[in-house]
Every structure is written in structure tokens, then in C-alpha cells.
SERO-4910 file (N, C-alpha, C, O; in steps of 0.05 Angstrom, whole numbers):
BEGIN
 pado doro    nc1    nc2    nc3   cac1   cac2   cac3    cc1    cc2    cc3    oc1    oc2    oc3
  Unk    A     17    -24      0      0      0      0     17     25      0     40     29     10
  Unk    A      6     36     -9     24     71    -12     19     84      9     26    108      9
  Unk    A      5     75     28      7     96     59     34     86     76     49    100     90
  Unk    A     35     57     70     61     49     89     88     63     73    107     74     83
  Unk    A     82     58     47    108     64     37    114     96     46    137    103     53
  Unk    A     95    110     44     87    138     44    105    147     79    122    163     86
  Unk    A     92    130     88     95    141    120    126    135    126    135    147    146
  Unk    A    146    115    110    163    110    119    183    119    102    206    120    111
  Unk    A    177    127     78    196    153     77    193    177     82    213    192     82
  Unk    A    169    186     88    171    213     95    174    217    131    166    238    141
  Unk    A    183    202    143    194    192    169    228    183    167    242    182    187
  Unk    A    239    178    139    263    180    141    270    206    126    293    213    131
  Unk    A    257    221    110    271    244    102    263    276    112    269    298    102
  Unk    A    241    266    142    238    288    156    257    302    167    252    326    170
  Unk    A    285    292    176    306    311    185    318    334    162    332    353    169
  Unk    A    311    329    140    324    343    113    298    353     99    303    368     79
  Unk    A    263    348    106    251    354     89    252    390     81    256    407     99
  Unk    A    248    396     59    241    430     56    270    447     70    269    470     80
  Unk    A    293    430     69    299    440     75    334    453     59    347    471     70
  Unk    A    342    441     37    348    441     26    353    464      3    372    477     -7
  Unk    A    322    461     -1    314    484    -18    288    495     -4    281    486     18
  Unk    A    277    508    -13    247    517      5    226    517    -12    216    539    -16
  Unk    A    218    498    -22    203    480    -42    178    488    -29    162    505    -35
  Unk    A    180    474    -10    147    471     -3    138    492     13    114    497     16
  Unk    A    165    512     30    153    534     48    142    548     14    118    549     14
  Unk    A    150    553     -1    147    582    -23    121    577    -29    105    595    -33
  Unk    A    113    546    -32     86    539    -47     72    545    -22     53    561    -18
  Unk    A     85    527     -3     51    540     21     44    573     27     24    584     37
  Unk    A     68    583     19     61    618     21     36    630     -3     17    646      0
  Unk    A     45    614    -25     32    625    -43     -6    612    -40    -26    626    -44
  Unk    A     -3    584    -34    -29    579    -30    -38    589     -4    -62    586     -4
  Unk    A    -29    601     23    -49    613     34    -52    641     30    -72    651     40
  Unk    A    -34    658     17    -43    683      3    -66    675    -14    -84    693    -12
  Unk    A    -71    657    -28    -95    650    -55   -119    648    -30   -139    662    -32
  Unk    A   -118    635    -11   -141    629      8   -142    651     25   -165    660     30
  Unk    A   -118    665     38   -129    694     50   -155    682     78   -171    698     87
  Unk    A   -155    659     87   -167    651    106   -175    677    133   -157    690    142
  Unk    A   -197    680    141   -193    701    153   -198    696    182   -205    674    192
  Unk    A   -192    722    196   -179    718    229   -184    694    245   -167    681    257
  Unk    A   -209    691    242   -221    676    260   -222    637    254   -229    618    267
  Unk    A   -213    641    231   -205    609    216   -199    593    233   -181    598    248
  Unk    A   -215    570    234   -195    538    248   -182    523    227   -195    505    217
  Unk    A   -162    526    219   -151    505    197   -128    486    208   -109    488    222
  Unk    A   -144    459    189   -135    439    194   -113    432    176   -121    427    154
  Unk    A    -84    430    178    -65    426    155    -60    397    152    -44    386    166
  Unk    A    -74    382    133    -69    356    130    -53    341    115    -59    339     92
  Unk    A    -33    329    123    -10    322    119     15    344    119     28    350     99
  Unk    A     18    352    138     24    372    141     61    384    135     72    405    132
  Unk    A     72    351    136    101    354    135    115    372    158    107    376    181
  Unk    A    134    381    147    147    405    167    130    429    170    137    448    184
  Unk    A    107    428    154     95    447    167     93    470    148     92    492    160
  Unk    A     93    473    121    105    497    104     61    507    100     61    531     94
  Unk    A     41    500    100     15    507    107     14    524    131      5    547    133
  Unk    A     24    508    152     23    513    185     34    545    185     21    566    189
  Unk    A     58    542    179     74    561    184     50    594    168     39    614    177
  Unk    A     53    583    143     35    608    133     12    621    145      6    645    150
  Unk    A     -2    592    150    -32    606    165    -23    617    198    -36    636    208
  Unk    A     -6    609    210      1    618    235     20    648    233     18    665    250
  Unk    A     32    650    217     37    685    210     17    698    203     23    722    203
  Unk    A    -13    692    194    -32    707    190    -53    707    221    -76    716    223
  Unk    A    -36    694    241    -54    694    263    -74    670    265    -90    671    284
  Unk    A    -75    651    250    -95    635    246    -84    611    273    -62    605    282
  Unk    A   -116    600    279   -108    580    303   -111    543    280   -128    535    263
  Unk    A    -96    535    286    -74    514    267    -80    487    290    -80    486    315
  Unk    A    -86    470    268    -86    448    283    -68    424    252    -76    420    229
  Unk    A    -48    415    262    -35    393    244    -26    375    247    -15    366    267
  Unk    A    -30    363    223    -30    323    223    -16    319    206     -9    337    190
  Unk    A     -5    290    203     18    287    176     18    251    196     14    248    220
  Unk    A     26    230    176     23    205    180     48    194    185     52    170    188
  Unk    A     67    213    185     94    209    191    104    226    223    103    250    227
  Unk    A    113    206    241    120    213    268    143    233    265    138    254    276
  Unk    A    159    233    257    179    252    250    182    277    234    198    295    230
  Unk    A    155    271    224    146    304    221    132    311    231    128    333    220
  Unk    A    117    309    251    101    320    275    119    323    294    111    340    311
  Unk    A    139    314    299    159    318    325    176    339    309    187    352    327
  Unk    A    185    348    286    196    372    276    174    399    273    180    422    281
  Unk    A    151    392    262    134    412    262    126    427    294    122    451    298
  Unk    A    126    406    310    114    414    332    145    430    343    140    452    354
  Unk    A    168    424    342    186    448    345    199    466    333    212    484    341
  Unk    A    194    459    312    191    488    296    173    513    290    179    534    280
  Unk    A    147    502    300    126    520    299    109    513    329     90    497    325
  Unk    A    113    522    357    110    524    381     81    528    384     67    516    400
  Unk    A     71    551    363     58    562    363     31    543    356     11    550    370
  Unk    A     26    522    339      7    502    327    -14    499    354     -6    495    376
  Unk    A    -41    502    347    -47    488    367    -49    458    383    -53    449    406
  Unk    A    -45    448    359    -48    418    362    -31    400    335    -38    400    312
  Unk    A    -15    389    343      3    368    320      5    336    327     17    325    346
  Unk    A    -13    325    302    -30    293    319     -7    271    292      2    284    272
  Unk    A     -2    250    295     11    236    275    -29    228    277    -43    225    297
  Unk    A    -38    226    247    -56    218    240    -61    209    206    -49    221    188
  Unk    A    -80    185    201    -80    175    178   -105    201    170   -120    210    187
  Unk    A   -105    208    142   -128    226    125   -144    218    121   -162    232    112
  Unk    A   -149    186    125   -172    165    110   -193    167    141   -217    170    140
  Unk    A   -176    166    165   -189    169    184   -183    196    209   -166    192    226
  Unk    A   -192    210    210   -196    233    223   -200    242    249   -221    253    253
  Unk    A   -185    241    268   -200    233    299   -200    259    316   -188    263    337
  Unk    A   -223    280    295   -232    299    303   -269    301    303   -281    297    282
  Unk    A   -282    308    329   -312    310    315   -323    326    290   -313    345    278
  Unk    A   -346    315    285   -358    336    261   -361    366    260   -374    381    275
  Unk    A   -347    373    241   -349    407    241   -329    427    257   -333    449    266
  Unk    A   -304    410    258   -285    423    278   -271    451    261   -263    472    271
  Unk    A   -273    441    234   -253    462    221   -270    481    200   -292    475    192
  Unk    A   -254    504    192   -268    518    177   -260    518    152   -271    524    131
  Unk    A   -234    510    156   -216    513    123   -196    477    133   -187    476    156
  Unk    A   -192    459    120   -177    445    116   -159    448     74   -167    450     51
  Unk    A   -133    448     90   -118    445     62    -94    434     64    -81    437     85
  Unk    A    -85    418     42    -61    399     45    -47    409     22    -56    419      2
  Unk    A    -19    404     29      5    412      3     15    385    -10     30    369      2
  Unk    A      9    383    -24     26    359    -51     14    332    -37     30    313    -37
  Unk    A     -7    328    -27    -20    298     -5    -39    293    -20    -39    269    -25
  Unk    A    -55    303    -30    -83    287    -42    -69    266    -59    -76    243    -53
  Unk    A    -52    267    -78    -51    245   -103    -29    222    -89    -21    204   -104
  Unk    A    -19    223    -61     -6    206    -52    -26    194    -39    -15    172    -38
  Unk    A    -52    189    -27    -63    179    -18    -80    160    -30    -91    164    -52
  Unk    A    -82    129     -9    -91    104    -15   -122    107    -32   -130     93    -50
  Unk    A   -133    125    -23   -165    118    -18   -175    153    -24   -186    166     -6
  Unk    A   -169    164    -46   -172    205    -39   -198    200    -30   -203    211     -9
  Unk    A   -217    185    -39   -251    197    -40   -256    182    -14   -280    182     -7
  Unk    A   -238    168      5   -251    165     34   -238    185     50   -243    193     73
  Unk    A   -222    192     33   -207    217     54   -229    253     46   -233    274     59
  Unk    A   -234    246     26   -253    274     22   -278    263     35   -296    279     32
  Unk    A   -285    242     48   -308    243     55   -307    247     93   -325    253    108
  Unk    A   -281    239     96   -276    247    130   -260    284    126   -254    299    145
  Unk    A   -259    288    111   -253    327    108   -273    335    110   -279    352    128
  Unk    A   -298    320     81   -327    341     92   -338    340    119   -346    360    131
  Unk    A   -337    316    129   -347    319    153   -334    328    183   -343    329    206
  Unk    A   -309    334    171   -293    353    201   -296    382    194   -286    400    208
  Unk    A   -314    388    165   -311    424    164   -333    428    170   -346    408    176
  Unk    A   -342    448    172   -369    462    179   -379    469    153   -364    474    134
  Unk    A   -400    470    152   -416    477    131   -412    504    119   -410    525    132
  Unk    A   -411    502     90   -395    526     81   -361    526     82   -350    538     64
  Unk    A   -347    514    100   -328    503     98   -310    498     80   -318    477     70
  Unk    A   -284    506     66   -259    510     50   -243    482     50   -226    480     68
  Unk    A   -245    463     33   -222    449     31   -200    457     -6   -206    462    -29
  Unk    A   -177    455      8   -170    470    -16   -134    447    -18   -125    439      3
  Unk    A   -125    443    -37   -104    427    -37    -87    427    -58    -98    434    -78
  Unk    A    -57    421    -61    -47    430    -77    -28    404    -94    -17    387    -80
  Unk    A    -25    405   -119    -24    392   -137     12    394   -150     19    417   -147
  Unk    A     35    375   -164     49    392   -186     27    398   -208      6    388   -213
  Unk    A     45    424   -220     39    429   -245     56    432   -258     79    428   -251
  Unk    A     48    442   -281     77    449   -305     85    485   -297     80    498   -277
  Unk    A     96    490   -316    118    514   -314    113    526   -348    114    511   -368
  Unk    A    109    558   -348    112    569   -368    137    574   -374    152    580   -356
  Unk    A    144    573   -399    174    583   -410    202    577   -389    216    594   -379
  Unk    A    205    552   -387    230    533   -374    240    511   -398    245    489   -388
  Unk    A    242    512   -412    248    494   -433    275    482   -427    280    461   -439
  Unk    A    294    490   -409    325    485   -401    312    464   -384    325    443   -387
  Unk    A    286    459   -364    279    435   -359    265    419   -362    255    409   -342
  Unk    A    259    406   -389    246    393   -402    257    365   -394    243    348   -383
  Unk    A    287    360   -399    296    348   -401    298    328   -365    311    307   -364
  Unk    A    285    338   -341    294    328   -319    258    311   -318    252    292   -303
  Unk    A    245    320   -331    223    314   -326    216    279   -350    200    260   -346
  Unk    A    236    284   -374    243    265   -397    257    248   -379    245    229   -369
  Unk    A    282    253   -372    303    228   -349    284    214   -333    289    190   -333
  Unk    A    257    223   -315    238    204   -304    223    187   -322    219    163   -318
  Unk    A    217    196   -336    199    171   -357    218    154   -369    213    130   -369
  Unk    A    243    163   -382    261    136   -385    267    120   -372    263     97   -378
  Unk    A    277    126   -350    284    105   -331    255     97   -314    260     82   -295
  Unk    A    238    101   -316    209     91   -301    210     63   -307    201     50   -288
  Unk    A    217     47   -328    216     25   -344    236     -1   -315    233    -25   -308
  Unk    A    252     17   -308    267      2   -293    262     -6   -268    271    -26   -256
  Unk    A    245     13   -260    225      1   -228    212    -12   -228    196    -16   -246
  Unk    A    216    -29   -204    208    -58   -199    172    -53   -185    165    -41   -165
  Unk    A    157    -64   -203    132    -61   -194    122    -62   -164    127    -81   -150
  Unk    A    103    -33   -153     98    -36   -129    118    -13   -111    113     -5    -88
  Unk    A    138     -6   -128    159     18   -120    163     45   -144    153     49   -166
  Unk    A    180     59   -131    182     81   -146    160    105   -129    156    111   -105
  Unk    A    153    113   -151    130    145   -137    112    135   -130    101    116   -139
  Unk    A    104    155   -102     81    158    -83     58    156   -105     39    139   -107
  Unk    A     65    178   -121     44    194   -134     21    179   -156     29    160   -169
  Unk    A     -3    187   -158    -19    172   -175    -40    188   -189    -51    207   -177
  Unk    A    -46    183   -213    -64    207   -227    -94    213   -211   -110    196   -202
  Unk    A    -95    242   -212   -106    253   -204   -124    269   -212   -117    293   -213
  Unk    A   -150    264   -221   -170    290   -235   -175    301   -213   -184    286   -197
  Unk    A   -170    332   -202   -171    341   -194   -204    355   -190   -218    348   -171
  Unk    A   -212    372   -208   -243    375   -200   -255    356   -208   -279    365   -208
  Unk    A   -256    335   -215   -275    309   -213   -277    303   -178   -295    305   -160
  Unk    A   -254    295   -179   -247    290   -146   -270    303   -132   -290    291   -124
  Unk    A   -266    336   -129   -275    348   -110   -303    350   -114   -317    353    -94
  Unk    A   -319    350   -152   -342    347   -146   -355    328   -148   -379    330   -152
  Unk    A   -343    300   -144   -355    278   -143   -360    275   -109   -382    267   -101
  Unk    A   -345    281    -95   -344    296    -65   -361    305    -49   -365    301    -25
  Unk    A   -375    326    -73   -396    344    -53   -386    364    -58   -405    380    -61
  Unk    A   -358    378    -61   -360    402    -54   -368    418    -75   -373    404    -94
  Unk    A   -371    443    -80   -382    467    -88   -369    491   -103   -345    493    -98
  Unk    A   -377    507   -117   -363    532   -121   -327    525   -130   -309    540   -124
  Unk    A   -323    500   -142   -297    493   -139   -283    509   -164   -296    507   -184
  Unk    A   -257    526   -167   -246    532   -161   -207    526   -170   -196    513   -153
  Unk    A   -187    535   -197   -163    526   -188   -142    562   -201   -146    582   -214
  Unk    A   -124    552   -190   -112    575   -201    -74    555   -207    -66    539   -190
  Unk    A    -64    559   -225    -37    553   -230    -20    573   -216    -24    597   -215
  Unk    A      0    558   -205     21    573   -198     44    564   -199     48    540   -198
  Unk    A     69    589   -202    103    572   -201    119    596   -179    112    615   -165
  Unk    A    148    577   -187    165    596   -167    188    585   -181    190    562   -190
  Unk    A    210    609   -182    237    592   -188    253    596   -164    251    612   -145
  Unk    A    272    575   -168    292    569   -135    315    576   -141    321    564   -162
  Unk    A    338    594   -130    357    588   -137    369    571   -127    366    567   -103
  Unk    A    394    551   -148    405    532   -134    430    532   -132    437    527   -155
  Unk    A    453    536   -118    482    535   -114    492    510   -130    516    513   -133
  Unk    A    486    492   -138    502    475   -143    486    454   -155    462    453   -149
  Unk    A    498    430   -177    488    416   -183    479    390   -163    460    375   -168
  Unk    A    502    387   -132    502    370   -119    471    379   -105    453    362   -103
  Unk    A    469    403    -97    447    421    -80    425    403    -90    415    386    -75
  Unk    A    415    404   -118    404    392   -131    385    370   -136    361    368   -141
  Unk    A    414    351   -131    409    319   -132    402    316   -101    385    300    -94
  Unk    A    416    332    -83    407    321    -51    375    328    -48    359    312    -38
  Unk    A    366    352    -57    343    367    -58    316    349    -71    292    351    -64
  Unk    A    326    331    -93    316    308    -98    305    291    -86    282    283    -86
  Unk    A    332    284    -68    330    256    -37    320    264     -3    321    254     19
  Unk    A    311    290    -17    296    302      9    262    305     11    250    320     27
  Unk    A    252    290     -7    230    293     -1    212    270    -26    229    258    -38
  Unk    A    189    265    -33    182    245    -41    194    238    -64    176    226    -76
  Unk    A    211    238    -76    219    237   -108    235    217    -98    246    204   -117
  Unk    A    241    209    -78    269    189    -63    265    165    -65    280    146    -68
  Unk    A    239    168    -64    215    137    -71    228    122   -101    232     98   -104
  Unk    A    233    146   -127    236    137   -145    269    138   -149    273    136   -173
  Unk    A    286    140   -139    316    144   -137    320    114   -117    334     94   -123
  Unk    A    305    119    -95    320     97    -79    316     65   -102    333     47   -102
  Unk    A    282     61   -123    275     44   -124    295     33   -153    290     11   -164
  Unk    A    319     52   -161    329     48   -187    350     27   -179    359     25   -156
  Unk    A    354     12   -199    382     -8   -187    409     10   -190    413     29   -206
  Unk    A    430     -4   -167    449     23   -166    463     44   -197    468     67   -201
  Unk    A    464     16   -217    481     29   -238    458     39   -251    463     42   -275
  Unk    A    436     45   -246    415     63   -262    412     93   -243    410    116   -252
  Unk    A    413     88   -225    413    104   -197    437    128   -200    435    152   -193
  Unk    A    461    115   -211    475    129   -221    487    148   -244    501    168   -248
  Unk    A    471    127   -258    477    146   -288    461    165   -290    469    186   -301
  Unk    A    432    161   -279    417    184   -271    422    212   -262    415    234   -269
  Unk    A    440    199   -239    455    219   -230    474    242   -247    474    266   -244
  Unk    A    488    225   -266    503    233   -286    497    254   -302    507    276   -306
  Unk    A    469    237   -316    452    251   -333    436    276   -327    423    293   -341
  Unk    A    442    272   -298    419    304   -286    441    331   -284    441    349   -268
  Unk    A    458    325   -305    476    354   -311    462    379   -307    440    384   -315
  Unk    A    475    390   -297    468    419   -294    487    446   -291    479    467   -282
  Unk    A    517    439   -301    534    451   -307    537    472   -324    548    494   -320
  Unk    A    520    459   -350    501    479   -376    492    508   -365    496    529   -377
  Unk    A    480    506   -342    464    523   -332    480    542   -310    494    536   -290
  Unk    A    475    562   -321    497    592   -303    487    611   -298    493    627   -316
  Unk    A    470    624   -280    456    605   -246    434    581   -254    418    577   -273
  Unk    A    439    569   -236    422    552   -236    395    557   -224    395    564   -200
  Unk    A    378    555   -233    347    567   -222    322    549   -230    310    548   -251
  Unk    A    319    533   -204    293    511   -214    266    530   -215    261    549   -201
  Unk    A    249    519   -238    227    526   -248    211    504   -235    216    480   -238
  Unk    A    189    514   -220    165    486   -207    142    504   -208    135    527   -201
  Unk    A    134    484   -221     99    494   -210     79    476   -198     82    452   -194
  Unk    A     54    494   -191     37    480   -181      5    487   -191      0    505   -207
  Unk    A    -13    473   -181    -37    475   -187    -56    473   -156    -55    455   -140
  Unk    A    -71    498   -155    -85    497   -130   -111    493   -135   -120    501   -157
  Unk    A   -127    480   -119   -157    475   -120   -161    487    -95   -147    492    -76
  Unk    A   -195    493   -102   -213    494    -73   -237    485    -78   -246    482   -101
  Unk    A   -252    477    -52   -278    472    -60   -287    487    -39   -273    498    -23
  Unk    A   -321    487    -38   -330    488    -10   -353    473      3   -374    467     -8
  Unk    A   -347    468     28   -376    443     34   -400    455     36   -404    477     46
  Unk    A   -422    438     23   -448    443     25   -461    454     47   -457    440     66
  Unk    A   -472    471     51   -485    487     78   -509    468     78   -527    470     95
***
């Protein structure tokens, strides 16, 4: 199942996650500026990682409650951000909050890693309140990056070489089907990117092994694992500046 696999690397690459590069703080800035949640918000950050949701909505004053299925990111989030009100290691499929606790639930890069999304959107509707914001965030592509075409080509070649059952978390995802086969309402996406700068090609490849992509690196056999490595040149490039994007949804629950 992809929750065990899920929980046990992101439990070994919690000491390094986001942290490398700031991947996931830049995206959770930008998706809670898009949501603008206001004062009085209970949001629930689900799957929360180190916390790059948390952190956002808690600089806007918001009272934060977060979960993530990996123990070692709840024991970093919870000291890195003091402030949380509550940080539970909890599964998304099951929820062990009563009905209607939250007003906004939103997750960064978690819906398409999960076993079961439509049992997990069906324990979200029922921990928000009516009228209620679930909103979550997706990759996407990148306008005018054509210098990285090629890192995104190196995964589909070597894909052939993973041993069935391994490799990426990740699994296709219709996004507003999802949310209105769901229930929710008024749904909702906006695209977004960010470029990173990166010091180095090594910066890079570690930035890689720090967060779910490790799934598909660790699952290569070594002499593929390597040439990979080889092949992810980036010498060409003078600065180096990753291009990422993403795709944000929202919905909202039925009153």
C-alpha cells in the first residue's frame, strides 16, 4: 500500500525535508495568500510535513491544528512551529476529530499520494463546517522553462526500470472530478510557479533525496541510480534556477 510506503519515507527524510531548498515553504506561502483565510479560521493542515501550510496560516494569526502520518514530522513541526495548536501523527482516510471542527482544511502535494482520496474527502467534509474550504495542492507544469524539459524526460526513461509496487508515491489525479464527485461546491483552481535558486548541481540531486521523489531514486538499481545521476547535468546552466509549479484547487462544503 502507498500509505506504508508513504509514512516510511517521509519519516526517514523528515530531518532534511524543505529544507534544502524551500520547495514547499514558497508553495505554502503562495497557497495561503490564494485562500487569505480570515482571522477567525480553524484550519486543519493535513498532511502537514514540516509544516510549510502551518507556518503560513500561523503568520496570518490563524489557530492551526496539524496532522501528517509520519511521526517525525510531527515531532519537527511541533518544534519548529510552538505556536500550532495541536500536531497529531494521524492517517487522512481516518480523522479523529468531531464533526465540524474546522473551517478551512488544506493539504500541500498529499491528495494524489493517498490510498483511498474519496474516503479521505469524505472524513474532510465531515470535520468542516458547513460552508467550509477544503482547498489542496497539486504539481503542475511551468511556463517558459524549456532548459527543464529534459529532468522531467530522465523520469519517464528510466520509469521502465522500477520494480513493480515501487518508485513514486504519486498517482493520477482529476482534480475537479475528485472534489465534485465529493460534494464540494463553487470549486475553483488557479496555477502557480516559483523559481529556486540553486548553488550547485550536488544542492540539486540532494534536494531530490529530500522529499518524495526518493521513492523513485532509492527504487532504481544502483548502476541506473547512477547514471541518472550523471545525466541530471546541470553545469550547462549559469545560475542555476529551478522552475516548479503547481496547481491549487478549492472547493466548499455544502451548507
Amino acid at each position: 500500500m502507498t500509505a506504508a510506503r508513504a509514512t516510511a519515507l517521509f519519516d526517514q527524510v523528515a530531518s532534511v525535508y524543505d529544507e534544502v531548498l524551500p520547495f514547499f515553504t514558497g508553495f505554502g506561502r503562495q497557497h495561503m495568500e490564494w485562500l487569505a483565510p480570515v482571522h477567525d479560521t480553524r484550519v486543519l493542515d493535513l498532511g502537514a510535513g514540516r509544516g510549510a501550510l502551518t507556518a503560513a496560516a500561523l503568520t496570518r494569526g490563524r489557530h492551526v491544528t496539524a496532522v501528517d502520518c509520519a511521526p517525525g514530522m510531527i515531532e519537527r513541526l511541533s518544534i519548529q512551529h510552538p505556536r500550532v495548536h495541536e500536531a497529531r501523527v494521524m492517517d487522512a482516510h481516518q480523522l479523529a476529530f468531531p464533526d465540524s471542527s474546522f473551517d478551512l482544511v488544506c493539504a500541500g502535494f498529499v491528495v494524489h499520494l493517498l490510498d483511498d482520496p474519496a474516503a479521505a474527502a469524505h472524513e474532510i467534509r465531515r470535520v468542516l463546517t458547513p460552508g467550509g474550504v477544503f482547498s489542496f495542492s497539486v504539481p503542475g507544469p511551468v511556463e517558459d522553462a524549456p532548459e527543464w524539459e529534459f529532468y522531467g524526460a530522465l523520469f519517464r526513461e528510466f520509469q521502465p526500470l522500477i520494480p513493480v509496487g515501487e518508485g513514486r508515491l504519486s498517482r493520477p489525479l482529476d482534480a475537479e472530478r475528485f472534489l465534485a464527485t465529493a460534494g464540494f461546491t463553487s470549486v475553483s483552481e488557479i496555477a502557480i510557479e516559483q523559481r529556486l535558486p540553486v548553488p550547485d548541481a550536488d544542492t540539486f540531486w540532494n534536494w531530490g533525496l529530500s522529499h518524495g521523489s526518493r521513492a523513485f531514486f532509492d527504487a532504481l538499481p544502483a548502476d541506473a541510480r547512477t547514471e541518472f545521476e550523471a545525466r541530471a547535468e546541470l553545469s550547462a546552466m549559469d545560475p542555476i534556477v529551478f522552475a516548479a509549479g503547481a496547481h491549487l484547487w478549492r472547493g466548499t462544503s455544502p451548507a
